[in-house]
N, C-alpha and C positions, 0 to 999 in steps of 0.2 A: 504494500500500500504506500505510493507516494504522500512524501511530508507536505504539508500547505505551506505554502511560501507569506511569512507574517505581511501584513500591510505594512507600508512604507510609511516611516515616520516624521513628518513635518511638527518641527518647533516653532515659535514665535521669532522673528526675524532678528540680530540682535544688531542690525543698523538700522534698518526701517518699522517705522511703527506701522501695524497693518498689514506687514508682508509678513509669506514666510518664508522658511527655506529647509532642505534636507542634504545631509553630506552626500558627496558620491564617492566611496571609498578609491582609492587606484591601484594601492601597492606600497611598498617600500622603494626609494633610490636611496642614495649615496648620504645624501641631506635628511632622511628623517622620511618617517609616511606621506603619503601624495595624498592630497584628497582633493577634491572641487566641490563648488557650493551652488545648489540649484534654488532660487527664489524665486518666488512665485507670488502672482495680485493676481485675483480671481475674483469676475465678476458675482451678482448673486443669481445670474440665470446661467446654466448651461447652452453654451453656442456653437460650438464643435469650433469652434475659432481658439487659436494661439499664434504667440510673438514667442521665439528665443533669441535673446539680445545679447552678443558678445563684444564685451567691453576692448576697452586700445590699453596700449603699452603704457606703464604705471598709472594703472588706472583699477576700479572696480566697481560694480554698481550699486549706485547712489540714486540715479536720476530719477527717482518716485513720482514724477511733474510728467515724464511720458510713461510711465505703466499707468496713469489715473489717466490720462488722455486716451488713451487705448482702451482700456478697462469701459469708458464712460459709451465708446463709439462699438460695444460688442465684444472686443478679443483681449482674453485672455493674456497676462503678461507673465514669460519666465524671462531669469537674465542668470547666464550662467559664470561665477566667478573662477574662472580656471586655477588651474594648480599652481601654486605660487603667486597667487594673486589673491589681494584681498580677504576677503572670509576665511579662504582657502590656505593664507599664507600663515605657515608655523613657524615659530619660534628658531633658530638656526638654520633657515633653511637660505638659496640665494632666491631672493626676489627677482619674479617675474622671469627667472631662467630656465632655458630648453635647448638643447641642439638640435631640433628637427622641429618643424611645425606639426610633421603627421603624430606627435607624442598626445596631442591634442585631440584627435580621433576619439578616444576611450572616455573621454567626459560628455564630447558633441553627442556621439551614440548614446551614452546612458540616459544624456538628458531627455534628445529624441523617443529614447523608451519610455521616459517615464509619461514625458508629457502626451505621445501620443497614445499608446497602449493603456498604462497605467490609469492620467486623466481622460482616456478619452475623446482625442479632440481629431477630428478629419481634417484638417487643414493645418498646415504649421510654417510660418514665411518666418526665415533667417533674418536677424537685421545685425548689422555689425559696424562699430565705429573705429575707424581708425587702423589699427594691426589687427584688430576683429574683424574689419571689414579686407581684408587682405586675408586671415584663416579662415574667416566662410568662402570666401569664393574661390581659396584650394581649396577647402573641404569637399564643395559641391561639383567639382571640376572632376575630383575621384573617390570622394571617400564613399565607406560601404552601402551607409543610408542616405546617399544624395536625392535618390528619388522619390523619398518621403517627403522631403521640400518643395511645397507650392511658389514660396517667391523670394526673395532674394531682395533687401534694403542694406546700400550702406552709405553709412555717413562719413565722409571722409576721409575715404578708404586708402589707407599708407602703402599706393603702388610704386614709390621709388623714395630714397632716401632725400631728404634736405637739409643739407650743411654750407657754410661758407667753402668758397670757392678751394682754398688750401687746404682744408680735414677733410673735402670731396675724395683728394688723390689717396690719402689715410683709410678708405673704407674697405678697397681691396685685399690694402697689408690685415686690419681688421680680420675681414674675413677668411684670410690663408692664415692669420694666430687660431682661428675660431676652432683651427680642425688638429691642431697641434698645443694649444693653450686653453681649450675651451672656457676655464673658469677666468683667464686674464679678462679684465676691466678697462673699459676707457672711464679716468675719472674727471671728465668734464662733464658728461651727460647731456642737459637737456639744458636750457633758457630760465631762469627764474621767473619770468615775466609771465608765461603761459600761465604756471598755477598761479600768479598774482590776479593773474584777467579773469579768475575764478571763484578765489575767494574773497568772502565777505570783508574777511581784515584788511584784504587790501583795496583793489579796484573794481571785485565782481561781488556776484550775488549770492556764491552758495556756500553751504558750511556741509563738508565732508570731514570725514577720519583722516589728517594727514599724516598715518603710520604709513596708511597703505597705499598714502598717495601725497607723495614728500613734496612740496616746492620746491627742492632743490633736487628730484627725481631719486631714481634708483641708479647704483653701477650698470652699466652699460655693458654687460661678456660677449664676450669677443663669438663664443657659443652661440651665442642668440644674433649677434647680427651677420654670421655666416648663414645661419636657419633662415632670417630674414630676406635674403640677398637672394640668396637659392630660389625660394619660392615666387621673389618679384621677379626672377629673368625667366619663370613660367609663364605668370599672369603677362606679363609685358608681350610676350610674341603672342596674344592668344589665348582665349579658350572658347571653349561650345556648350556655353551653358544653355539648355533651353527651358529653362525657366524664366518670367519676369525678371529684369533687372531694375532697379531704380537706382542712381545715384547721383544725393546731393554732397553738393560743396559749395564754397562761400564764393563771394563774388571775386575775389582776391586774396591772393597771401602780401606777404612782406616779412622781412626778416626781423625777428625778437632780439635785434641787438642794439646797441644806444642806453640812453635812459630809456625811463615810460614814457610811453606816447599813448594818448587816450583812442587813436586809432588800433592800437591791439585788439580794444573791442569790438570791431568791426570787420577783421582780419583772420585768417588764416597765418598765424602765427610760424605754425608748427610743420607743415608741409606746403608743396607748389598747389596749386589748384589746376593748373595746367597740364601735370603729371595723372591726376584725377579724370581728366576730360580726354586727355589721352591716349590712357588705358582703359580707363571705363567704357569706352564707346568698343572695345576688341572683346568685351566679354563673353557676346553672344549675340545672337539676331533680331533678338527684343529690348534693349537696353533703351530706359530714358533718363537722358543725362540733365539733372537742374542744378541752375546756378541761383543759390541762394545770397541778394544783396544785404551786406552786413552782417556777413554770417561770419562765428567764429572757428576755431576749429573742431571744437564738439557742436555742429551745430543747432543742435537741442538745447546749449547751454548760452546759446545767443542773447541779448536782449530780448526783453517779453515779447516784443511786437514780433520781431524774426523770429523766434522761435515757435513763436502760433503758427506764423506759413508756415514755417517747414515741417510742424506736425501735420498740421489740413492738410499740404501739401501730400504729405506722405499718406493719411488716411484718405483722402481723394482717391489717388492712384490705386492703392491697394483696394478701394471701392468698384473700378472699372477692371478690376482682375476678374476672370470668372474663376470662381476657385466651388466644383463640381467634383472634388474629391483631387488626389493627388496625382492624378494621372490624368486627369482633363481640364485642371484647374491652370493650363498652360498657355493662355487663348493669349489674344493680342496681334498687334501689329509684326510681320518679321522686318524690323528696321530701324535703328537707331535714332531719337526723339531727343535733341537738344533744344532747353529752353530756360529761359530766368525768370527768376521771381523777383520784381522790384518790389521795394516800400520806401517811403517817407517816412 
């Protein structure tokens, strides 16, 4: 007689009030047990509708303001904190480090499991911000449960690096330490300015945990930007997604160097947006590329007025999807749709 497999236990969320979340076990590495953290905002009707949200590079989810946006328009929100990241990051371990993106496979699937089988839900569109939005669209390019995915959102999707002109020549040496050094660091990292254009204490709006998401970022291993490198000189020549594609980005980047300039808020900081419009139109035969005016580089974490479009925006589109279960929920135009979104 087969044993019953107990129900899956979801706690009360211990960063968001109102959400919850449940571990997803991985294993043991080298650093300490692997786990990821699966969160979830659940409306009070069942709709067969879900979102899995996978966050950017030192980052984790926070952004409570689009699961209640989603939640309020029908679907179902999960946001999955990967392994060394966030929720998920332990005590000794290196933050945010991997030497392969496909190590990321074993969370995306469990989560897939849970939310589809588990909750139930026919429908399940990927959205991804940032190095999220670069791991879903390998993910869905090959991984094992790509064809369970109806549709495909990213914001800001990190298809090629962006550094000053002289650390540009640095990212090759970089990534040839990554396979012989893998835990070596670059200890410059990231801009100070980006987390500034965020938080409350300084120039922006929101109050997060800065353990798990420093203003002064995480070490940068050599590991992880070889893994990174890898996977953009796939996406860059191509791929054949046929699924929906959406992707926003801001109207503009500019470089976080200088002092503060109060245009950071209105900028793409953090990567080209041209790099974005670039690659994102080679995804696949349905791609629609928008250009969000005064968008930042999470552009959900925009100013109020921007970040209402680019939520409508994004609930719009995913509106005109026929989503018929996940094998015919693939309708659309085959041809790439570039367009902006202004405001005042």
């Amino acid at each position: 007689m087969s044993k019953s497999i107990p129900p899956r236990e979801w706690q009360p969320d211990q960063a968001l009030d109102g959400f919850d979340a449940t571990t997803i076990e991985l294993g043991d590495a080298n650093d300490g047990p692997l786990v990821a953290t699966l969160v979830r905002k659940k409306g009070e009707e069942a709709t067969g509708r879900a979102v899995l949200y996978l966050h950017g590079f030192i980052d984790y989810f926070f952004q409570s303001h689009v699961a209640h946006a989603f939640v309020d328009r029908g679907w179902d929100f999960y946001a999955l904190d990967l392994r060394r990241y966030g929720r998920s990051l332990k005590a000794g371990q290196r933050p945010n480090y991997i030497t392969d993106v496909a190590e990321y496979d074993a969370e995306i699937e469990s989560a897939i499991e849970i939310i589809k089988s588990e909750d139930r839900h026919d429908v399940l569109v990927m959205m991804g911000h940032s190095t999220g939005g670069l791991t879903a669209s390998f993910y869905l390019h090959r991984g094992a449960r790509k064809e369970t995915i109806d549709a495909l959102v990213l914001n800001s999707p990190f298809f090629a690096f962006s550094v000053p002109s002289v650390r540009r020549y640095l990212l090759p040496i970089a990534g040839a330490l990554g396979a012989l050094a893998p835990w070596g660091y670059d200890p410059i990292g990231i801009s100070e300015h980006y987390g500034q254009s965020l938080l409350s204490e300084y120039h922006g709006e929101w109050t997060y945990d800065v353990r798990w998401k420093p203003v002064k970022g995480f070490p940068v291993y050599y590991g992880w930007v070889r893994a990174i490198r890898r996977v953009q000189s796939v996406v860059a020549r191509g791929l054949s997604l046929e699924l929906p594609v959406l992707v926003l980005h801001s109207g503009r980047s500019m470089p976080a160097t200088g002092d503060w300039k109060d245009a950071f808020l209105r900028s793409d900081i953090v990567l080209e947006v041209d790099d974005m419009r670039r690659v994102g139109q080679k995804l696949g035969p349905n791609v629609t590329v928008v250009s969000i005016d005064g968008g930042m580089h999470d552009i959900f974490l925009s100013g109020p007025e921007v970040r209402r479009v680019a939520i409508e925006t994004t609930l719009n589109w995913l509106n005109r999807q026929s989503f018929a279960g996940a094998s015919s929920g693939r309708a659309g135009n085959s041809k790439t749709r570039e367009t902006g979104v202004k405001h005042e």
